[in-house]
C-alpha positions as CSV (number, residue, x, y, z in Angstrom):
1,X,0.0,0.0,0.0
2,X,1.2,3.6,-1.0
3,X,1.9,5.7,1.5
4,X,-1.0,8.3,0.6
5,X,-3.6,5.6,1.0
6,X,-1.9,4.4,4.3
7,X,-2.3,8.2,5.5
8,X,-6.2,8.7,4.2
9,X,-6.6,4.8,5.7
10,X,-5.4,5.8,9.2
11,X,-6.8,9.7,8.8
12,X,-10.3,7.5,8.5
13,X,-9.8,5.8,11.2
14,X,-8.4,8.5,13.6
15,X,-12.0,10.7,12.9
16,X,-14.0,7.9,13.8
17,X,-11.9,6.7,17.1
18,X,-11.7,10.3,17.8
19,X,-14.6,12.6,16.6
20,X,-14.3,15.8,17.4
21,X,-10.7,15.7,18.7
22,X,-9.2,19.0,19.5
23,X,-5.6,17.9,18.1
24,X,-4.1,21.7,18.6
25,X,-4.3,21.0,22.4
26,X,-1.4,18.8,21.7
27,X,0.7,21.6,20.9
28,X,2.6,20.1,17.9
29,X,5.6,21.3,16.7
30,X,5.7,22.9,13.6
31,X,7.9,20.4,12.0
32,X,4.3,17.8,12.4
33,X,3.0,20.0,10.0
34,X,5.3,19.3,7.1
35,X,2.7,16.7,5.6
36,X,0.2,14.7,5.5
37,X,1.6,10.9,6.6
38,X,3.7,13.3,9.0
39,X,0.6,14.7,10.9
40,X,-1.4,11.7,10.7
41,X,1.7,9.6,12.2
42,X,2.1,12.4,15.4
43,X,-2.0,11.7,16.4
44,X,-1.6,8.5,16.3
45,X,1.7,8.5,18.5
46,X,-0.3,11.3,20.9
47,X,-3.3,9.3,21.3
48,X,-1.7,5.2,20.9
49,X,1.9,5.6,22.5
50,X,1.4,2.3,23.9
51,X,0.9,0.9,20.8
52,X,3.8,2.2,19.7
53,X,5.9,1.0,22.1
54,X,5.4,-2.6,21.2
55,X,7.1,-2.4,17.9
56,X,10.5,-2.3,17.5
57,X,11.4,0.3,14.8
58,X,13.2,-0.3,11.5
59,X,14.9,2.6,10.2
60,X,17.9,1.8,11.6
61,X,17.4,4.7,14.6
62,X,18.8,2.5,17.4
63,X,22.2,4.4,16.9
64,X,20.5,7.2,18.1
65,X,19.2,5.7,21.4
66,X,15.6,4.5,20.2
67,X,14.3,1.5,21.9
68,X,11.0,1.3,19.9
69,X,8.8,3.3,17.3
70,X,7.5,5.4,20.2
71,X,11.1,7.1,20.7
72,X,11.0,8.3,17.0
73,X,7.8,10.5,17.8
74,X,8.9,11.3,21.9
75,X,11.9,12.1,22.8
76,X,13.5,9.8,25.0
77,X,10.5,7.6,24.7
78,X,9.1,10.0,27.1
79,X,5.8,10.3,26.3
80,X,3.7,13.2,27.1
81,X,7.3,15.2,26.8
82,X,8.9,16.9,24.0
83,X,8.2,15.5,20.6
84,X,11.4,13.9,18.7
85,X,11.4,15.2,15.2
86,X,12.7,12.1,13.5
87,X,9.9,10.7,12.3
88,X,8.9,13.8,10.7
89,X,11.6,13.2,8.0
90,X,11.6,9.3,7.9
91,X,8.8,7.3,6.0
92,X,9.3,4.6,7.5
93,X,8.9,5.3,11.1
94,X,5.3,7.4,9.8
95,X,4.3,4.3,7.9
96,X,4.8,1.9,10.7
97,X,3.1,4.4,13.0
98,X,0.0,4.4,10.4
99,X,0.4,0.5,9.6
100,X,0.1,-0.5,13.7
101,X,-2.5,1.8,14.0
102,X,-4.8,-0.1,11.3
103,X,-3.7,-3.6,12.3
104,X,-4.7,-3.4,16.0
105,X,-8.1,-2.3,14.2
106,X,-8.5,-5.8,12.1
107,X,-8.4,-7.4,16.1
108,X,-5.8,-9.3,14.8
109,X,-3.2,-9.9,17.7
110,X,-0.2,-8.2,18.1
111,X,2.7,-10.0,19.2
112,X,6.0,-7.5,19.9
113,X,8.4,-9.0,17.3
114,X,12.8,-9.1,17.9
115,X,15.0,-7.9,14.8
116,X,16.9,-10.8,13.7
């Protein structure tokens, strides 16, 4: 799946989990704002951090101290903190982001996997 059909996929599901959602309360930085994927990827780490930090990420971040996909949108991991601008300019943490996001809506179950 393209990445622009990922973002409207997730974007879908984010209104309907979250109607009404007031998402400048959040206080985003204005690098969030640079797309589409990008902004879509930040709500979903501000409302599913936990989510996030069952997956390991693969972009290759570990070098800079990430554990999982959650320290690519918080910095340090620490969620509710400052927001980490790395996955602002990496499509691959913003797709996994998007991609857990619409798996844990299938029910499917999600099982934290190891790189090998």
């Amino acid at each position: 799946m393209d990445l622009k059909t990922l973002t409207a996929r997730a974007k879908t599901v984010l209104d309907k989990k979250y109607p009404g959602e007031n998402w400048e309360k959040y206080k985003f930085p204005k690098f969030v704002y640079i797309s589409d994927p990008v902004q879509t990827a930040y709500k979903i780490a501000v409302k599913r951090p936990e989510l996030l930090a069952k997956f390991l990420c693969y972009c290759f971040c570990e070098g800079m101290g990430h554990k999982n996909l959650s320290y690519c949108f918080w910095k340090k991991g620490q969620v509710g903190g400052k927001f980490d601008d790395h996955a602002s300019d990496c499509n691959i943490c913003v797709a996994q982001a998007m991609m857990a996001f619409l798996w844990e809506g299938t029910g499917l179950r999600m099982q934290r996997c190891k790189k090998p």
